[in-house]
C-alpha positions as CSV (number, residue, x, y, z in Angstrom):
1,X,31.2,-9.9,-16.3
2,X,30.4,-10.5,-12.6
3,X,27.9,-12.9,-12.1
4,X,24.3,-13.0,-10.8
5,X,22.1,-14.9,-8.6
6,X,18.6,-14.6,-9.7
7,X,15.4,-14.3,-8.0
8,X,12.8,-16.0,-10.8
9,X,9.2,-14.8,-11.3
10,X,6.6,-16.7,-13.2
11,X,4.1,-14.2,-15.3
12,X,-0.1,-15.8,-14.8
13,X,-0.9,-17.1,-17.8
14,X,-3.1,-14.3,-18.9
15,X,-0.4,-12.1,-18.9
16,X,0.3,-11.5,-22.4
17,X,1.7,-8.1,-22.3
18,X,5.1,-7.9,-20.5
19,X,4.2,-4.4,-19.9
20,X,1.4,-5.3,-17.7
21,X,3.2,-6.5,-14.9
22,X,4.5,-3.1,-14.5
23,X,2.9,-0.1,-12.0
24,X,4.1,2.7,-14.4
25,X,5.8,3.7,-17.4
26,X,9.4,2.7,-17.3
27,X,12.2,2.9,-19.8
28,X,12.8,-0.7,-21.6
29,X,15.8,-2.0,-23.8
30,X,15.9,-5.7,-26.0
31,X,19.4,-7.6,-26.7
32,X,19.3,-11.4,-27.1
33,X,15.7,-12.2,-27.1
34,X,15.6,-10.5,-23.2
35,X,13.7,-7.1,-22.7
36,X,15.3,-4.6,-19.7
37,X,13.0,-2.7,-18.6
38,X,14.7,-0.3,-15.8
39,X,14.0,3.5,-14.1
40,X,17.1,6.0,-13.8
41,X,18.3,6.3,-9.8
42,X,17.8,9.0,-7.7
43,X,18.8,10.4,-4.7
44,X,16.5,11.1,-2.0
45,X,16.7,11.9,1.7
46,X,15.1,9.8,4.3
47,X,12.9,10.9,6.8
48,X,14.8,10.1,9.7
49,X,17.3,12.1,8.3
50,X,15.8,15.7,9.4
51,X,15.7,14.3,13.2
52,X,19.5,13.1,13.2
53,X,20.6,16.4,11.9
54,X,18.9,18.6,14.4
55,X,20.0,16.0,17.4
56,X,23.4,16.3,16.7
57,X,26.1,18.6,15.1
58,X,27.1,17.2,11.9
59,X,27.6,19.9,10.0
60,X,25.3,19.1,6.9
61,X,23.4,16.2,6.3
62,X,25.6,13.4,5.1
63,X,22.3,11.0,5.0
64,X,21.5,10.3,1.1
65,X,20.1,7.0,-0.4
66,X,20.3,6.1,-4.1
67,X,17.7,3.5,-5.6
68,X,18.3,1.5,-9.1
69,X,15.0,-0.2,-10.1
70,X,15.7,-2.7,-13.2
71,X,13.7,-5.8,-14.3
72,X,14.9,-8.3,-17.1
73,X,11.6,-10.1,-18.7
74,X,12.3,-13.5,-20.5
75,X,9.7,-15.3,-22.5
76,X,9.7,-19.1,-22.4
77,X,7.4,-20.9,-25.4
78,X,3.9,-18.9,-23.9
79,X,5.1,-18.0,-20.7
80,X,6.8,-15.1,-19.2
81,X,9.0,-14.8,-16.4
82,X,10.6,-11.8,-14.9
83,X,14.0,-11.6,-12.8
84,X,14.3,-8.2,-10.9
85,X,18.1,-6.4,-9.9
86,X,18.5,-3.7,-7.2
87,X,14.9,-2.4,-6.0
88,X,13.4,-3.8,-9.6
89,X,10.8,-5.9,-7.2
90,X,9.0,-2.5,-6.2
91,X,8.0,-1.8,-9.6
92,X,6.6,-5.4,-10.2
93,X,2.5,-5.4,-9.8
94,X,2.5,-8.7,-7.5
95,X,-1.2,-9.1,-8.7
96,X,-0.1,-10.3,-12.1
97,X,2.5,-13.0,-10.8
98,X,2.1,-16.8,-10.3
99,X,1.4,-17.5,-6.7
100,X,3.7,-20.6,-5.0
101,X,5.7,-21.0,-8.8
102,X,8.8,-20.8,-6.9
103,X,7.0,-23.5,-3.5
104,X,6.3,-25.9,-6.4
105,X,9.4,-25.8,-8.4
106,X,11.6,-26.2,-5.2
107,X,9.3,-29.2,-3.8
108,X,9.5,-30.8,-7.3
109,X,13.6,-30.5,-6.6
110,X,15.2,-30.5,-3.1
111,X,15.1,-34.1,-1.7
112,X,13.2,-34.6,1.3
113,X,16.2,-34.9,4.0
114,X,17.7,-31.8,2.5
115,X,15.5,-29.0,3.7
116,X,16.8,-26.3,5.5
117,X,13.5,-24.2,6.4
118,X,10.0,-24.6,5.8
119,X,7.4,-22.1,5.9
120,X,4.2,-22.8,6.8
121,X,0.4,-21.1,7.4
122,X,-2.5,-22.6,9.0
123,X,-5.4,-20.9,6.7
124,X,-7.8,-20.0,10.2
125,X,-8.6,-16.9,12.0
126,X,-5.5,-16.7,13.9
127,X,-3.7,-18.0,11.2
128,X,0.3,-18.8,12.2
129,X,3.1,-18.3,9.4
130,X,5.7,-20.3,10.9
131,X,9.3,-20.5,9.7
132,X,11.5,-23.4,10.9
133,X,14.9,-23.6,10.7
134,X,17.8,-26.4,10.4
135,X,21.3,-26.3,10.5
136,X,21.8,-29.3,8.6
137,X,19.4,-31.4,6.0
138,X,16.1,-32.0,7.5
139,X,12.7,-33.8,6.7
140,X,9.4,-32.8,7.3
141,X,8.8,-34.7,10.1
142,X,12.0,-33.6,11.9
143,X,10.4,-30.3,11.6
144,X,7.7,-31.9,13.0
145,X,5.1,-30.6,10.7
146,X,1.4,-30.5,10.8
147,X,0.6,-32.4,8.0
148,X,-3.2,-32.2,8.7
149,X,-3.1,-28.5,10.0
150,X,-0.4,-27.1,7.8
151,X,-0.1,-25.6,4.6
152,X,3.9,-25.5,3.1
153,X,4.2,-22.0,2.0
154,X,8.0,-21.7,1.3
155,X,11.0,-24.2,1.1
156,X,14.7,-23.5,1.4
157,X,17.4,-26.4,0.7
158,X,19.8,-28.1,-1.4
159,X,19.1,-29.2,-4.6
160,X,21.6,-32.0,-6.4
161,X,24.4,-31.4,-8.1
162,X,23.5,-33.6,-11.3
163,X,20.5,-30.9,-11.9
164,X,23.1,-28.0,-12.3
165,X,21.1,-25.7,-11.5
166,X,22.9,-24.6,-8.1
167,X,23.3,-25.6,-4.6
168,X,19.8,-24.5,-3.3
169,X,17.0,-23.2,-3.8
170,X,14.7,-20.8,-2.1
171,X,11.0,-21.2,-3.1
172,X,7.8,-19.3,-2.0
173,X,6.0,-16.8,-4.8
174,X,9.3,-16.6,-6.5
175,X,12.3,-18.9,-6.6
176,X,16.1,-17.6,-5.3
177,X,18.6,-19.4,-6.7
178,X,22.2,-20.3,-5.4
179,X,23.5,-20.8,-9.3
180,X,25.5,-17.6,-10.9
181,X,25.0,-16.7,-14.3
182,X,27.5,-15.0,-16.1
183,X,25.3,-13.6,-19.7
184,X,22.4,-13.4,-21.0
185,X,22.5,-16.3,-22.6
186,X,23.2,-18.7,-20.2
187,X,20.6,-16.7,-17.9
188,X,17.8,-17.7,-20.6
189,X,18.8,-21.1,-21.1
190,X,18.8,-21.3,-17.1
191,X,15.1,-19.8,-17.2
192,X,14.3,-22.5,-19.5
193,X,15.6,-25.8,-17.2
194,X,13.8,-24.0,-14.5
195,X,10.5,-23.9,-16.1
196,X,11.1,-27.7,-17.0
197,X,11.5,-28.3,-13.0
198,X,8.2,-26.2,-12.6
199,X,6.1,-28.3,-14.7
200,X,7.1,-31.7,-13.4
201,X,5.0,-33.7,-10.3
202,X,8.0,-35.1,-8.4
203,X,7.4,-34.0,-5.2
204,X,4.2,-36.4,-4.5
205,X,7.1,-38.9,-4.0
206,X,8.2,-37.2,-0.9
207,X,5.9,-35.1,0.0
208,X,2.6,-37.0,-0.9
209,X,0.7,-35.6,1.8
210,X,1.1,-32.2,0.1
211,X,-2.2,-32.9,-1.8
212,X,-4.1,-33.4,1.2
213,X,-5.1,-29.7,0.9
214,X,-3.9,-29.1,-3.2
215,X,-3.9,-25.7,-5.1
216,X,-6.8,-25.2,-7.5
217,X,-5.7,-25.1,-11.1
218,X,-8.7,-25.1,-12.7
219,X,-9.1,-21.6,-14.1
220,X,-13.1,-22.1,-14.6
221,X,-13.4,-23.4,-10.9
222,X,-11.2,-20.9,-9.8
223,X,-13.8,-18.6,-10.9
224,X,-16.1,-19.9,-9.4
225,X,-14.5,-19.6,-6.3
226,X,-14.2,-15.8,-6.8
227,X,-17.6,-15.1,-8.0
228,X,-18.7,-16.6,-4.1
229,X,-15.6,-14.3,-2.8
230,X,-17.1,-11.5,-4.6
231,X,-21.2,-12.4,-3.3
232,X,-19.7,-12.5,0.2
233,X,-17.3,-9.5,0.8
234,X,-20.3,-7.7,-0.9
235,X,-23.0,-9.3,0.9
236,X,-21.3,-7.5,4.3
237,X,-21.7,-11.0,6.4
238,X,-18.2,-12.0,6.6
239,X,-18.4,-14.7,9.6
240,X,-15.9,-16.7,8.5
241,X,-13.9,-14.0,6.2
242,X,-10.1,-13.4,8.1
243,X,-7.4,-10.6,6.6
244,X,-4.0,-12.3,7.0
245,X,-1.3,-9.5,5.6
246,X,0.8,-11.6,3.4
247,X,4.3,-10.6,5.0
248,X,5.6,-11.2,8.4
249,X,5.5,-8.2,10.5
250,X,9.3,-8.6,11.3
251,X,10.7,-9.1,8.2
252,X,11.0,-5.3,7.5
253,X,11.4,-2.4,10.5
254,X,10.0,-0.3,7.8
255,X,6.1,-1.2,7.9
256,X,4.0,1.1,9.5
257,X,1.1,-0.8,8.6
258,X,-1.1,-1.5,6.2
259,X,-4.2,0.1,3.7
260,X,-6.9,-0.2,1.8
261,X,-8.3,1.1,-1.6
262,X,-11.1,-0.1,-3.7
263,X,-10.1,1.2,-7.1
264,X,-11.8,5.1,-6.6
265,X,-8.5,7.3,-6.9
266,X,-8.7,8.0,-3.6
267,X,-4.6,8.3,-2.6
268,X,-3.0,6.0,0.0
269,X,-2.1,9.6,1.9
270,X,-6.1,10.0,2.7
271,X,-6.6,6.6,4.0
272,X,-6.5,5.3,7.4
273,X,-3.5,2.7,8.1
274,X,-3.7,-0.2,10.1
275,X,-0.9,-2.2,12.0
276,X,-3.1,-5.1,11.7
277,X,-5.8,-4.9,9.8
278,X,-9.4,-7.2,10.7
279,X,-12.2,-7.7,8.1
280,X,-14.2,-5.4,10.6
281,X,-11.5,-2.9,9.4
282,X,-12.0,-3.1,6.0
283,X,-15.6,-2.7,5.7
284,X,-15.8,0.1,7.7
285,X,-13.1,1.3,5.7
286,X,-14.1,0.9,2.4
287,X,-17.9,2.1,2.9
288,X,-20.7,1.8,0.4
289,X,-17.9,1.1,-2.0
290,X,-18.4,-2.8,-1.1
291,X,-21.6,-2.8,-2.6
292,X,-19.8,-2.3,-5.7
293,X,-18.0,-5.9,-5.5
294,X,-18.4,-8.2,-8.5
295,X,-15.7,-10.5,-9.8
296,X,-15.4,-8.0,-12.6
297,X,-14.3,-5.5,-9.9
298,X,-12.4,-7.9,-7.5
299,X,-9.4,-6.9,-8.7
300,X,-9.9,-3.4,-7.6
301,X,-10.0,-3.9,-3.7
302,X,-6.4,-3.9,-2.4
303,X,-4.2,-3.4,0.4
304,X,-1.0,-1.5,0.7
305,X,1.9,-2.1,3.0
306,X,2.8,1.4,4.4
307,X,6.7,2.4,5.1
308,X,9.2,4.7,5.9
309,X,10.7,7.0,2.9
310,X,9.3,4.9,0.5
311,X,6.4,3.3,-1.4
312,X,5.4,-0.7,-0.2
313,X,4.0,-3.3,-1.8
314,X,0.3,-3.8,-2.8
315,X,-1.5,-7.0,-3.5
316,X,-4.6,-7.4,-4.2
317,X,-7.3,-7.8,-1.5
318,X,-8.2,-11.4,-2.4
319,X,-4.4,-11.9,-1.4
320,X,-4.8,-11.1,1.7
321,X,-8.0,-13.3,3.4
322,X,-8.7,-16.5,4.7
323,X,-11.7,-18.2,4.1
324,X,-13.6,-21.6,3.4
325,X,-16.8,-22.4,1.6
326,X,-18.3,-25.3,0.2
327,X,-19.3,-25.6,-4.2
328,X,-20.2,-29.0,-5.2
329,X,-20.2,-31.0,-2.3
330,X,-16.4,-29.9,-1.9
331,X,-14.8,-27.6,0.3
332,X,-12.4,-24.8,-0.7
333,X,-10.2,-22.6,0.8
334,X,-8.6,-19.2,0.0
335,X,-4.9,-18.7,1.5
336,X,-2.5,-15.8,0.6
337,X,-4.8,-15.5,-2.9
338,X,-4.4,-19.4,-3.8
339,X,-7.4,-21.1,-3.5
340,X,-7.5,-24.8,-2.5
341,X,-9.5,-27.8,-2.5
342,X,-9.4,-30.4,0.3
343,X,-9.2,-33.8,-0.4
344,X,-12.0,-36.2,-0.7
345,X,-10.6,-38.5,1.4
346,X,-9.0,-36.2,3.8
347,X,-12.2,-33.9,4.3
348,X,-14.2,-37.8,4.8
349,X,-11.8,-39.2,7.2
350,X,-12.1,-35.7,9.5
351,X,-15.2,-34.9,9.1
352,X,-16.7,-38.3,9.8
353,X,-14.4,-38.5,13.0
354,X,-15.6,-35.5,14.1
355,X,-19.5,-36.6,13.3
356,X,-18.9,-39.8,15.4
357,X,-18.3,-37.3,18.6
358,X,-20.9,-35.5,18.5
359,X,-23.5,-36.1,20.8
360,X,-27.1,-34.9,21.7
361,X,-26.7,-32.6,24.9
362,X,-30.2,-31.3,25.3
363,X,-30.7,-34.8,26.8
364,X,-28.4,-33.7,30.4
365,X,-27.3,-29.6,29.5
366,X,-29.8,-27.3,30.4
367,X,-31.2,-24.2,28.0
368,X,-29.4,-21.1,28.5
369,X,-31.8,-18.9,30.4
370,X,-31.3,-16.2,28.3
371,X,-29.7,-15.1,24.9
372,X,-27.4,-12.6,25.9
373,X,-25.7,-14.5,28.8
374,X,-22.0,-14.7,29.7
375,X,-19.9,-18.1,29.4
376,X,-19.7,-18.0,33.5
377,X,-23.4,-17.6,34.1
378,X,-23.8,-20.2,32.0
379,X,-21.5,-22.4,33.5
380,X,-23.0,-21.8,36.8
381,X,-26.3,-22.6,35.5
382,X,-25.0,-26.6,34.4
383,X,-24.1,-26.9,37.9
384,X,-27.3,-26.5,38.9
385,X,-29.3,-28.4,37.0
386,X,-27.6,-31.2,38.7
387,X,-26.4,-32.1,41.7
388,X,-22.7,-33.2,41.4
389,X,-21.6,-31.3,39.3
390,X,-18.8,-28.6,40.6
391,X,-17.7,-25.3,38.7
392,X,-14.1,-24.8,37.6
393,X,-14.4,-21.8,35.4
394,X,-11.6,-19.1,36.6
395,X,-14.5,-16.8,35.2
396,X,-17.0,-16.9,37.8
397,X,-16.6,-15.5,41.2
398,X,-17.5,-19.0,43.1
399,X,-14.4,-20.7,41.3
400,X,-11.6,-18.1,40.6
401,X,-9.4,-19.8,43.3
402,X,-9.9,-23.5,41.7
403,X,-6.6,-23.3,39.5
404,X,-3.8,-25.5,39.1
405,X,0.0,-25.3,39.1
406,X,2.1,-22.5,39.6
407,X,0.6,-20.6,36.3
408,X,-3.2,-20.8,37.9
409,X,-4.5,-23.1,34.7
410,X,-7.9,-24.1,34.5
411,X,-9.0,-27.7,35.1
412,X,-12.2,-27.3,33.2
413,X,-15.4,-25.1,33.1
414,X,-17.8,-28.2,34.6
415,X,-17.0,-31.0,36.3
416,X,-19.6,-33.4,36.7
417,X,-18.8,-36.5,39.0
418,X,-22.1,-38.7,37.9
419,X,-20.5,-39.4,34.6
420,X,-16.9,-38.9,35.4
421,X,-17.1,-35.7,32.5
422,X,-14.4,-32.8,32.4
423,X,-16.7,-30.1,29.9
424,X,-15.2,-27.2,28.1
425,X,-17.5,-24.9,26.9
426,X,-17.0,-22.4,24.6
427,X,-19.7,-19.2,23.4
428,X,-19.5,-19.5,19.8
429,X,-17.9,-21.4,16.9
430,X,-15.1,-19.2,15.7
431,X,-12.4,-21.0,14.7
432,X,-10.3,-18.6,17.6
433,X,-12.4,-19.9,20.1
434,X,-12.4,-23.2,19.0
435,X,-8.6,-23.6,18.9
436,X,-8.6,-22.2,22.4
437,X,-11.3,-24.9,23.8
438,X,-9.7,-27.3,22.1
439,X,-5.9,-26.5,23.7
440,X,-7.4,-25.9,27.0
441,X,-9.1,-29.4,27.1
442,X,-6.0,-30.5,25.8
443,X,-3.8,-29.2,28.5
444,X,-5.7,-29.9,31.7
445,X,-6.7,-33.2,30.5
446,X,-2.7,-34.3,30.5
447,X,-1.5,-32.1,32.7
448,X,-3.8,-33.7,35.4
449,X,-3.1,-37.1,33.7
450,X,1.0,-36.8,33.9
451,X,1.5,-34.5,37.1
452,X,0.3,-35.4,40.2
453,X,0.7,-32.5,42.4
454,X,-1.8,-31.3,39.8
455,X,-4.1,-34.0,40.3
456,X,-3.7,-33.4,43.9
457,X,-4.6,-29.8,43.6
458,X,-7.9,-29.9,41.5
459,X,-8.6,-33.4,44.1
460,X,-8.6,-30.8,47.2
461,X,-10.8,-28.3,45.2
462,X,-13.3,-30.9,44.7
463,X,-13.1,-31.7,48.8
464,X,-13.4,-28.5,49.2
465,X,-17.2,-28.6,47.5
466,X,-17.6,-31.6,49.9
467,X,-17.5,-34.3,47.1
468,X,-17.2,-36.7,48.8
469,X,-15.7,-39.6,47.1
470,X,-12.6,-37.2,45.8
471,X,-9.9,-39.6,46.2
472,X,-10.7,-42.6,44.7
473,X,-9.9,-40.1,41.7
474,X,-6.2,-40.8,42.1
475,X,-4.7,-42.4,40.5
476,X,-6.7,-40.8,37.5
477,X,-7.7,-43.7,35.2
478,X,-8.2,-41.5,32.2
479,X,-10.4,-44.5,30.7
480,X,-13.2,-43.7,33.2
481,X,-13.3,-40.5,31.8
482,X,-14.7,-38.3,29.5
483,X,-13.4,-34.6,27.7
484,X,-16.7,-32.8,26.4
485,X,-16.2,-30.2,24.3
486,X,-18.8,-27.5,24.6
487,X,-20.2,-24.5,21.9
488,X,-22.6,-22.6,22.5
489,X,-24.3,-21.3,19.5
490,X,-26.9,-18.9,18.0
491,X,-30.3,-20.2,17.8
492,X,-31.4,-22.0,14.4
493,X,-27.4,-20.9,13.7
494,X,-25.9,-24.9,11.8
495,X,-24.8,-27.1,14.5
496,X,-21.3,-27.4,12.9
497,X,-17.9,-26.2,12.9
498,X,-15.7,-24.8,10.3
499,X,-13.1,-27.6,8.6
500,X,-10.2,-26.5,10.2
501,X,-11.3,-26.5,13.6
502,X,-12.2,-30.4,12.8
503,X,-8.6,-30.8,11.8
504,X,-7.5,-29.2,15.2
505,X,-9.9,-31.4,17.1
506,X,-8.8,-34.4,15.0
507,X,-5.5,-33.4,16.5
508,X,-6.1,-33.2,20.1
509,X,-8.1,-35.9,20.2
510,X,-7.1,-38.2,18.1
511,X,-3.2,-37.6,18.7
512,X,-3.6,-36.9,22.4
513,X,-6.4,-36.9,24.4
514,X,-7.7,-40.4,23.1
515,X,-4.2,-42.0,22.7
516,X,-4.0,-40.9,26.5
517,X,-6.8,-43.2,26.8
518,X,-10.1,-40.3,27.6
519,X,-13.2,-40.6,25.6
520,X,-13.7,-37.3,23.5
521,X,-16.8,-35.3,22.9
522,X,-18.1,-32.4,21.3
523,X,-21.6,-30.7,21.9
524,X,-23.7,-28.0,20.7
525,X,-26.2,-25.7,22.9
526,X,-28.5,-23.4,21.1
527,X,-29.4,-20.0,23.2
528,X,-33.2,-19.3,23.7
């Protein structure tokens, strides 16, 4: 018998029914304890085919592809896991499957200096999935992962020898395994030492700072959780609601994009398809049918990936958004359909670093002179209320020539020589803008810190506004000075930020701009 190498699926523990996990009837057969359940091949002609034939003389069409779809479903004690063969994965509903079984079992076994690759996602708008790659064993910090920023999504690396249960293992939503398996036999007692691995907490011994940011287990929490999912996707608000599709774009030529349904029948064929989908997408997509949300019905909105020749995958909506909220006095949030809780003592030590930053800038910052006004005009307006201060922002026509370096960066929006203050101001709190002010400051403040052409460059612009005392800037003592962060916000909008831009100021600050020796700050403005 030749061999396998399986790919392992972990049924949710409310599936009961193998035949659940299934999107349509299929053919099933039982031998040792182990169901089959499989769907006869055909042969079907791909699309491109018809364009190939008529662009060249081949005499017939010699193009024909032939799909076998099997899955083999093995019951451990009151669990059931699933191990597709062939194209056995597109049969599988991916709604009824454990989410990270496969990150958690391979974290629980592959030592810390033998990774490989590491996946990660920071859970923001913008959110990055990030693969990193080795050559040889690897830790974390070679990799030189975020551990404040960064959620692990998938692992790849050895596992040891005295386990015998292969040479590596591949773990995300499912777990690929190096080990061949020669019967049926061997392939359930193999299931069985996996699920042992799955259940165990060994990797907070090397990767302890995994539960800064821990998956939710709690089924009635969890519920929770998705009952305030459901009141906000309904409610229409959605400000800090992201769609993240849960693939990577380049994994698979295929994709044409992605679409929605909410559980009305209507077929993919009639709706709209999206490369990249926003939430703005979806509810105009989906219409008065988001009134209909409730956690009862959650399960009905989905997306679709879209391909070439032949049916994608669908997950559930809930799958695919990013979002935070608070229940408790704790803050949660929902990545690739896990949800997550932030630990006390994480979400204390950022939030009260970030607290002790902000500062009260209606006592030197003027009011907006009107609600609908452009970051630029704003800008200008600071410069104005006070004398010495100069305008840097590349926006406004009285500064577009004050860049630096060969790329024409941006020194700052405001520089205001009284208090030795380099502000970045921001319209907004979205974490996209945020991440942006944040880099920005970041940039300029050691670019102008480590380069001194570049400190020359913004010293001549400031000459240039006849400021006088100019030089005595160089050399910069970056303990005279101060990095303001700016956001300019909605009137009677909260004066505070979402979690994860506090963990990227945290970053930038703490790890950069501060250890370069500035002082840090970070301000709110409210428009009229």
């Amino acid at each position: 018998m030749t061999p396998i190498k399986p790919t392992i699926y972990l049924l949710k523990e409310d599936v009961t029914d193998p035949t659940k996990l299934f999107k349509q009837r299929l053919k099933s057969k039982v031998e040792n304890g182990c169901t089959l359940y499989y769907k006869a091949s055909t042969r079907n002609t791909p699309d491109w085919a018809e364009f190939i034939v008529d662009s060249f003389e081949l005499g017939s069409n010699p193009f024909q592809n032939s799909s076998t779809y099997a899955v083999v479903i093995i019951q451990v004690k009151n669990r059931y896991f699933a191990i597709p063969f062939g194209m056995g994965m597109h049969l599988i509903d991916l709604t009824k499957i454990e989410y990270n079984f496969g990150l958690k079992t391979a974290i629980n076994t592959i030592p810390k200096e033998e990774i490989r690759q590491l996946d990660t996602t920071k859970p923001e708008l913008k959110s990055q999935k990030t693969k990193r790659l080795a050559a040889v064993g690897t830790t974390p910090e070679d990799f030189e992962i975020n551990k404040e920023r960064e959620i692990l999504r998938g692992i790849v690396g050895k596992v040891p020898r005295k386990l015998e249960v292969g040479e590596s293992f591949e773990g995300r939503d499912s777990l690929r395994t190096g080990k061949p398996i020669s019967s049926l036999a061997e392939l359930k007692k193999y299931v069985n030492k996996i699920y042992r691995l799955y259940l165990k907490d060994t990797y907070k011994q090397d990767y302890p700072w995994i539960d800064n940011i821990s998956l939710v287990r709690d089924k009635k929490q969890e519920e929770k959780l998705r009952k305030l999912l459901a009141k906000e996707l309904k409610s229409g608000k959605l400000d800090e609601v992201y769609i993240i599709p849960p693939v990577f774009f380049s994994e698979d030529v295929e994709i044409k994009g992605f679409a929605f349904t909410t559980g009305d029948g209507t077929h993919l064929d009639k709706k709209n398809v999206f490369e990249m989908p926003s939430i703005s997408d979806w509810k105009k997509n989906v219409g008065d049918q988001r009134k209909k949300i409730t956690i009862d019905t959650l399960d009905n909105f989905k997306i679709h990936e879209i391909k070439e020749g032949d049916k994608g995958r669908t997950w559930l909506l809930e799958r695919s958004l990013s979002w935070e909220v608070d229940l408790h006095g704790n803050r949660y949030i929902l990545s690739e359909g896990s949800w997550y809780e932030i630990s006390p003592t994480f979400y204390a030590l950022i939030s009260d670093y970030f607290k002790k930053r902000v500062i009260n800038t209606s006592l030197f910052l003027p009011i907006p002179t009107k609600s609908k006004i452009k970051e630029s005009e704003y800008n200008k307006e600071i410069c104005d209320a006070l004398k010495g201060r100069y305008l840097f922002d590349l926006g406004h026509s009285d500064a577009k020539l004050k860049y630096i370096g060969k790329d024409q960066n941006e020194v700052c929006d405001v520089y205001d020589c009284n208090t030795n203050t380099f502000m970045h101001v921001k319209m907004g709190k979205s974490s996209s803008s945020l991440s942006h002010l944040f880099q920005q400051g970041n940039f300029s403040g050691m670019a102008l810190k480590q380069d001194e052409k570049l400190l020359d460059q913004f010293i001549d612009h400031l000459k240039a506004d006849k400021y006088k005392n100019a030089n005595y800037l160089k050399p910069l003592k970056t303990s005279n000075h101060t990095i303001l962060f700016i956001a300019v916000v909605d009137k009677g909008k909260k004066q505070d930020i979402p979690f994860f831009s506090k963990i990227t100021f945290f970053h930038v600050t703490n790890r950069s701009l501060e250890f370069a020796g500035y002082k840090c700050q970070f301000g709110f403005v409210a428009l009229p």
